[in-house]
N, C-alpha and C positions, 0 to 999 in steps of 0.2 A: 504494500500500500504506500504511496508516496507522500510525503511529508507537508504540510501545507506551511507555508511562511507566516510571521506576523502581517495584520492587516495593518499596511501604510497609512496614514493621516492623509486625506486630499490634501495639495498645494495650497496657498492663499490664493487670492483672486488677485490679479494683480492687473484686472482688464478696467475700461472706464465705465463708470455707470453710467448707462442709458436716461437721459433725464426725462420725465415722466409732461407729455403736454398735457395743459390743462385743457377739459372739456368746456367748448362755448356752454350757453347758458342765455334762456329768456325768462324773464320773474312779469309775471302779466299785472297789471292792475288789482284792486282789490273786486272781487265778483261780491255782486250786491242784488237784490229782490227789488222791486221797483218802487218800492218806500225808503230804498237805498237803506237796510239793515244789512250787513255783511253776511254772507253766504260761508260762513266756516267751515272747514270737515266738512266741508261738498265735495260730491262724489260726481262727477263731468263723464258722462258717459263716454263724449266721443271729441276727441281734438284732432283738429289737422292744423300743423304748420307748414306754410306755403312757403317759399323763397319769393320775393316779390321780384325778383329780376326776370325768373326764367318762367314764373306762376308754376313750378313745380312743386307738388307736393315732397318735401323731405321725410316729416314724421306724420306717420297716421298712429295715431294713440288712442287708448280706451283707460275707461273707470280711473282719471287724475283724480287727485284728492288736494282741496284748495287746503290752503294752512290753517291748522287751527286756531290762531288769532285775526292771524292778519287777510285770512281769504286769499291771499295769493296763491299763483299756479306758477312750481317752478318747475322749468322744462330743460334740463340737461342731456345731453347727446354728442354723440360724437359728428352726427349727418351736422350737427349745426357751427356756422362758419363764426365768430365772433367778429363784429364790426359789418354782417350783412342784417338788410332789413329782411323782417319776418312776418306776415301775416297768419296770427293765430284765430282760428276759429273752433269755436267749440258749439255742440249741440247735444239735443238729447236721441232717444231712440226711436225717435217717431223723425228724426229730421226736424225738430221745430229748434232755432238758431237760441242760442242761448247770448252769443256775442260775437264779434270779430275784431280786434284792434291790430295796429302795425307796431311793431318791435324790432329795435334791433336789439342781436345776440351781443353779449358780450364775453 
């Protein structure tokens, strides 16, 4: 039977770290009911954000949840460019428009 050697210690890494890009980011308005009481921990069936250059759809998203204070909807991704404008719209499940505003990513 042949003898097995001690197991070596891996080398150190002596390579460069890969620095990490940060993901754009769009933070929407605060969503509000038309008495303007803020819509907290709302649950947004259905968002589409558009690139307003090409009118391409980037993100199709379901069931966002606005913040629990503030109602805001924050939308992080890699599809989104920081410093391009964004047309977010959001609706429910019947298609009845809940909102649409322009954003840029930042």
């Amino acid at each position: 039977m042949a003898r097995l050697g001690r197991a070596q210690p891996a080398p150190p890494f002596l390579g460069r770290r890969i620095p990490e890009t940060p993901v754009a980011a769009i933070t929407t308005g605060p969503f509000k009911n038309n008495t303007g009481t803020l819509l907290t921990s709302l649950t947004v069936p259905n968002v589409l954000v558009i690139r307003l250059s090409t009118k391409a759809i980037v993100l199709t998203l379901t069931n966002q949840v606005t913040h629990a204070s503030t109602a805001v909807l924050s939308i992080a991704n890699a599809a989104l460019v920081a410093g391009v404008d964004y047309l977010v719209a959001s609706f429910d499940e019947d298609g009845n428009p809940a909102g649409i505003e322009l954003y840029t990513a930042a």
